[in-house]
N, CA, C and O of each residue as an XYZ file, in Angstrom:
300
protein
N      -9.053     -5.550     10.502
C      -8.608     -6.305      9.345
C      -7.335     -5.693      8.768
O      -6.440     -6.418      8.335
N      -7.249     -4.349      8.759
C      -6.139     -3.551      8.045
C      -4.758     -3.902      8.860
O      -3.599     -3.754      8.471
N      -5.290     -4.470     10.247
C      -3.703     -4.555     10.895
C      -3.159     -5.752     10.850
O      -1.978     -6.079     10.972
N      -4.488     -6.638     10.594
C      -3.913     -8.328     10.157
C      -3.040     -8.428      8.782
O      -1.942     -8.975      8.690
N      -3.571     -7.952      8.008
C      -2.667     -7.308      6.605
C      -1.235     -6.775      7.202
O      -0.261     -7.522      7.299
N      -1.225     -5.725      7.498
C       0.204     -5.410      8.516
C       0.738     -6.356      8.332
O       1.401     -6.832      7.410
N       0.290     -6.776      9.692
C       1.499     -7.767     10.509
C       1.707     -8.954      9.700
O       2.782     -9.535      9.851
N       0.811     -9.446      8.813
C       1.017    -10.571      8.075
C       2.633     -9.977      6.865
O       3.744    -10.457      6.636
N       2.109     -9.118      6.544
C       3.112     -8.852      5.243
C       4.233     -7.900      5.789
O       4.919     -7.427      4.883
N       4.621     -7.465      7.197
C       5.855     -7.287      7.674
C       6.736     -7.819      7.702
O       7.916     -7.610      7.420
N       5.828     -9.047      8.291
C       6.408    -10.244      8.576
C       7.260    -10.852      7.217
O       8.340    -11.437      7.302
N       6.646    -10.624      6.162
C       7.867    -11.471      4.681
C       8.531    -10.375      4.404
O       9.628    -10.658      3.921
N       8.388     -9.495      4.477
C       9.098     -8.371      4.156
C      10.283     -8.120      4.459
O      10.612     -8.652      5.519
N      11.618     -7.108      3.618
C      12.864     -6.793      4.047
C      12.810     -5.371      4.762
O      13.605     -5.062      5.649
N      11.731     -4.475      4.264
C      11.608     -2.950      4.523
C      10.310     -3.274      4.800
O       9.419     -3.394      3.959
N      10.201     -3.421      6.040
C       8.878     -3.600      7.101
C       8.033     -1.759      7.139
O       6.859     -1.394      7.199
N       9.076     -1.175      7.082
C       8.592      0.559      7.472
C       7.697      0.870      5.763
O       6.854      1.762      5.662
N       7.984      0.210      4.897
C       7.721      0.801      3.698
C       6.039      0.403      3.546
O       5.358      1.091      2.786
N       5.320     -0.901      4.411
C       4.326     -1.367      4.155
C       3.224     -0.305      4.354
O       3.501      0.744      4.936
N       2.345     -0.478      4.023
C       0.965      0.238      4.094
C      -0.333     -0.159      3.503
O      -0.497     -0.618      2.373
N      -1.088      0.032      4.251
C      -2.161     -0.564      4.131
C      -3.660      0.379      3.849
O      -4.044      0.775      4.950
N      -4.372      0.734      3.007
C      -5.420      1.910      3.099
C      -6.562      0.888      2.470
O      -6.307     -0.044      1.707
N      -7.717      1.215      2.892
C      -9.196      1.265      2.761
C      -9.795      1.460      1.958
O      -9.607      2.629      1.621
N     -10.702      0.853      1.172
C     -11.440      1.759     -0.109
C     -12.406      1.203      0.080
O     -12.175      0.009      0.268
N     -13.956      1.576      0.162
C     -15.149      0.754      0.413
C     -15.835      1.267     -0.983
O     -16.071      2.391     -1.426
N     -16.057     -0.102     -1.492
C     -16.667      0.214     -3.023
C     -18.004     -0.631     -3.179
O     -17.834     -1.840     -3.332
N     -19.156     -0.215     -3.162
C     -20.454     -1.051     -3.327
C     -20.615     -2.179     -2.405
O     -21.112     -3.265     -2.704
N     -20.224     -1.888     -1.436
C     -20.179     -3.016      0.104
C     -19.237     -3.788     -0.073
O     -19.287     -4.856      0.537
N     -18.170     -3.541     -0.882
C     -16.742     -4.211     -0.826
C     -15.661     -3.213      0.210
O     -15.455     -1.999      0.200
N     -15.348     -3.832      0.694
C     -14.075     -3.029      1.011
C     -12.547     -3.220      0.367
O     -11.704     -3.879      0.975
N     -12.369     -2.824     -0.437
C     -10.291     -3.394     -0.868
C      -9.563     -2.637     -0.173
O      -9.626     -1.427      0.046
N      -8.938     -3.343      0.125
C      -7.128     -3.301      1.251
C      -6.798     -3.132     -0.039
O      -7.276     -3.745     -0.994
N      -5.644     -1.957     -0.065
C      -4.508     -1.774     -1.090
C      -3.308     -2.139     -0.572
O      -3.029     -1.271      0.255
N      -2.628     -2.783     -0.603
C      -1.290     -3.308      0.191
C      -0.018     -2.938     -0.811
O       0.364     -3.581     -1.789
N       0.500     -1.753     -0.290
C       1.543     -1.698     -0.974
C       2.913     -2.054     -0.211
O       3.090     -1.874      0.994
N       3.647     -2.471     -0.912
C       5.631     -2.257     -0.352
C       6.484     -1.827     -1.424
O       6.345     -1.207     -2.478
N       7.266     -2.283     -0.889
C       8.762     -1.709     -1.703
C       8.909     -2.229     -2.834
O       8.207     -3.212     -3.075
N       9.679     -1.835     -3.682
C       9.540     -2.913     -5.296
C      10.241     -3.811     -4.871
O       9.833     -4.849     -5.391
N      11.267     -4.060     -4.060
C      12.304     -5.227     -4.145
C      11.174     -6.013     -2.996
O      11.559     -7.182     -3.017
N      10.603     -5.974     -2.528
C       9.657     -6.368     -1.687
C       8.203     -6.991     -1.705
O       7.408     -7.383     -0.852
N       8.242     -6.877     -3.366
C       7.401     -7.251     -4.049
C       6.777     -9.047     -4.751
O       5.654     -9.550     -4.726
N       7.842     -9.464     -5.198
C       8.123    -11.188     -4.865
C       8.042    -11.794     -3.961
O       7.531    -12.895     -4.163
N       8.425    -11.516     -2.624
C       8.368    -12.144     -1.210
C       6.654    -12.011     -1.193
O       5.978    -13.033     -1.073
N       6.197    -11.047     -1.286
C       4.457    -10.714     -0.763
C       3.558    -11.567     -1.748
O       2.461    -12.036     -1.443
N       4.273    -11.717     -3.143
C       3.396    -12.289     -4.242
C       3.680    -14.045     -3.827
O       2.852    -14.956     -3.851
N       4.854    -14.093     -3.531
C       5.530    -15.434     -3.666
C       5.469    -16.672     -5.650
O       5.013    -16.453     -6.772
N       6.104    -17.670     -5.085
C       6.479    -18.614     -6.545
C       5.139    -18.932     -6.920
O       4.561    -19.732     -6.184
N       4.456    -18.432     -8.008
C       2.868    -18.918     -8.436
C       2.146    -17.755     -7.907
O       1.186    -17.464     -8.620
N       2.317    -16.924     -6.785
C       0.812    -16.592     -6.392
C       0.536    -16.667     -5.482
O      -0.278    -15.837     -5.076
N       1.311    -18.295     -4.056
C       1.130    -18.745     -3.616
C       0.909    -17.944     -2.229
O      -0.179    -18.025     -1.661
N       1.814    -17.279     -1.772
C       1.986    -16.547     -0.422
C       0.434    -15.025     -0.661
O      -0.212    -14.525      0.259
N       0.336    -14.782     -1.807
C      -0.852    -13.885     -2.109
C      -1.894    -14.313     -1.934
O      -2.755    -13.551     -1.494
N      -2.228    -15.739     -2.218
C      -3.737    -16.233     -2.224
C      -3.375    -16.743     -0.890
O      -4.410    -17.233     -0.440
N      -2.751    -16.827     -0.327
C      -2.601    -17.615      1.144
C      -3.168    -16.594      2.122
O      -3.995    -16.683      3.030
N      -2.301    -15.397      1.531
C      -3.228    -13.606      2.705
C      -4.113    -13.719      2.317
O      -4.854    -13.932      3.276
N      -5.076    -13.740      0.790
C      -6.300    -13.367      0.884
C      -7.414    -14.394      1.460
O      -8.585    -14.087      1.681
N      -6.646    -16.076      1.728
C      -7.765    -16.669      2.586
C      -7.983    -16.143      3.695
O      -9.083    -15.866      4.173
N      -6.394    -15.897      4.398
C      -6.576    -16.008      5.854
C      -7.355    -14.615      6.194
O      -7.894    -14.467      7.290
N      -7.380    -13.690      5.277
C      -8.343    -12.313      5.881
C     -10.016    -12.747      5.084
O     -11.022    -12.439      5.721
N     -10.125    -13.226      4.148
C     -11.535    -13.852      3.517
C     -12.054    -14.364      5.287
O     -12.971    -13.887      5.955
N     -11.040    -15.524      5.676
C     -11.674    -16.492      6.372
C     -12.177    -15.099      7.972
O     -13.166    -15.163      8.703
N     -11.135    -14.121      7.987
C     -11.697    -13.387      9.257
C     -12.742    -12.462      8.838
O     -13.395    -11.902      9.719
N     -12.938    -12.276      7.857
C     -13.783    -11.270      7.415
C     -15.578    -12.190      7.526
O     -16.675    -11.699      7.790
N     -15.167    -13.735      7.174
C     -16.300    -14.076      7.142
C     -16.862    -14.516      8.474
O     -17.945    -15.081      8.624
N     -15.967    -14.180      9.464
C     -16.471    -13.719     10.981
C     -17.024    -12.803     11.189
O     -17.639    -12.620     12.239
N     -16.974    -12.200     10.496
C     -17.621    -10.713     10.789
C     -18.797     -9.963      9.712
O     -19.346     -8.864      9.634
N     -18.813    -11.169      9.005
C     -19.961    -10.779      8.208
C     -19.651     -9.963      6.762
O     -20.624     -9.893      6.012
N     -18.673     -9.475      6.396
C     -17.795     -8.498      5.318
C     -17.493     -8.867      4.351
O     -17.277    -10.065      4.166
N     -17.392     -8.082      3.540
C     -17.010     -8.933      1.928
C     -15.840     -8.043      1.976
O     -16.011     -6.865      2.291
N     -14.624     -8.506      1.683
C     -13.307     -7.883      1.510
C     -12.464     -8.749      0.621
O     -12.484     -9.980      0.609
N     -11.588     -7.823     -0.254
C     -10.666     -8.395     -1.181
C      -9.622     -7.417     -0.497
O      -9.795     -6.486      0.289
N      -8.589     -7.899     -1.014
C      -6.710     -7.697     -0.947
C      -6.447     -7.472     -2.240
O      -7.038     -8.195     -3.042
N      -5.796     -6.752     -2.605
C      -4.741     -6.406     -3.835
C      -3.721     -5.874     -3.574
O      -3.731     -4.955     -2.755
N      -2.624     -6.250     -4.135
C      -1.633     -6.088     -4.134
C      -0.796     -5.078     -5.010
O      -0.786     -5.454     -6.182
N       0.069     -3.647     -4.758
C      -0.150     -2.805     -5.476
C       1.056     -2.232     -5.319
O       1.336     -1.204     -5.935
């Protein structure tokens, strides 16, 4: 899951090297912390929200392949 995050948010990104992605498993949650660059920060959020809630379906929807409860934040 941590590398679908990756490659998803390289991909909008200007400073691809700056992304990172870490783990936190909290009461059978797991949160992805997704950080980038500050100027790099609008592209990942997008106009509304839109490009943010768009990552957290498309990893919701793989996670619920696999049985997992996972959130994304953006940080």
């Amino acid at each position: 899951m941590k590398e679908l995050i990756e490659i998803i948010a390289k991909s909008l990104v200007k400073n691809p090297d700056q992304v990172s992605v870490t783990a936190v498993n909290d009461k059978g949650v797991t949160v992805y912390e997704l950080r980038v660059a500050p100027e790099d920060m609008g592209k990942v959020i997008g106009k509304q929200g839109r490009i943010a809630k768009a990552l957290r379906t498309v990893v919701k929807a793989a996670a619920t392949r696999t049985n997992e409860r996972i959130m994304v934040e953006i940080v």
